[in-house]
C-alpha positions in Angstrom: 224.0 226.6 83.9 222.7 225.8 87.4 220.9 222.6 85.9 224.0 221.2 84.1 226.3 222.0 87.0 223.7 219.9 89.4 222.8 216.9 87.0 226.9 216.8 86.5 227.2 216.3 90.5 224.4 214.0 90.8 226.2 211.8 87.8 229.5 212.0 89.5 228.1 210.9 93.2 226.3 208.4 91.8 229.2 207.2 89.6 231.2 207.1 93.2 228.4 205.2 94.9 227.9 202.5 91.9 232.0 202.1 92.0 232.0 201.9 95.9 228.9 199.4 96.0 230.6 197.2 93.5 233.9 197.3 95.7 232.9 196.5 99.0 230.0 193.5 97.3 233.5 192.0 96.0 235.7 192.6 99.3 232.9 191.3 101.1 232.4 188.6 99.1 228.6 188.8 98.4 227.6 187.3 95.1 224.4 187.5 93.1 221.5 189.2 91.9 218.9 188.9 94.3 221.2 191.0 97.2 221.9 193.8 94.9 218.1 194.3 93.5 217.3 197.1 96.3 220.6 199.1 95.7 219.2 199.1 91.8 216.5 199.8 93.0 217.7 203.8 94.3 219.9 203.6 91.7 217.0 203.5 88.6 215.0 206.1 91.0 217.4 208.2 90.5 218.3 208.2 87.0 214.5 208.3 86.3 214.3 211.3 88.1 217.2 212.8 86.8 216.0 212.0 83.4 212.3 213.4 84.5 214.5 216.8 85.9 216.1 217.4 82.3 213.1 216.7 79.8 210.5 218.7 82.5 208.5 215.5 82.8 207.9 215.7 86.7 204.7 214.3 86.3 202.7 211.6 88.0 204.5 208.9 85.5 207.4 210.2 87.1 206.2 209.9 90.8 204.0 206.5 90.0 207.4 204.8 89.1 209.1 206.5 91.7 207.1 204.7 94.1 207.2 201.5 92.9 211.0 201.7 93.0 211.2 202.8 96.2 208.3 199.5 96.9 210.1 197.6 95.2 213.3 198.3 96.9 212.3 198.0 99.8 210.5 194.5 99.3 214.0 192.9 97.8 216.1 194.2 101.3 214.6 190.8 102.6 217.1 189.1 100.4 220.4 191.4 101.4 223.2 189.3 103.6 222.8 190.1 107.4 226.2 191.3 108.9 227.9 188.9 111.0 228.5 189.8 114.4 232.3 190.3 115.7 233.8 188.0 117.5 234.3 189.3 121.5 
């Protein structure tokens, strides 16, 4: 019960955040592949691991891909738009 009632939150948040990312990219006006690769990134890291949670397979397949996710991601922030400063 506890493990349904947690993957169910965990597929609802990240619903929420996919929704919200794909908002604010549009109202923002950021367009392309390369500025999104980190945010899918975290978002495969944590479908894998949600995956892993359910079919017990928190093994080191589970952590080695983990990490190179998480490498990954953070490699392809070099290629995410840099705020603009407000005008004073």
């Amino acid at each position: 019960m506890v493990k349904i009632l947690i993957s169910s939150f965990m597929l609802l948040s990240l619903f929420a955040s996919i929704t919200f990312l794909v908002h604010k990219r549009r109202k923002t006006g950021v367009k392309g592949w390369k500025t999104a690769l980190t945010s899918i990134c975290f978002y495969a890291i944590a479908l894998i691991n949600l995956a892993a949670y359910w079919w017990d397979g928190l093994g080191i397949l589970s952590w080695m891909i983990t990490l190179s996710l998480l490498m990954l991601g953070a490699y392809f922030t070099r290629y995410m738009a840099l705020p603009s400063e407000p005008a004073s």
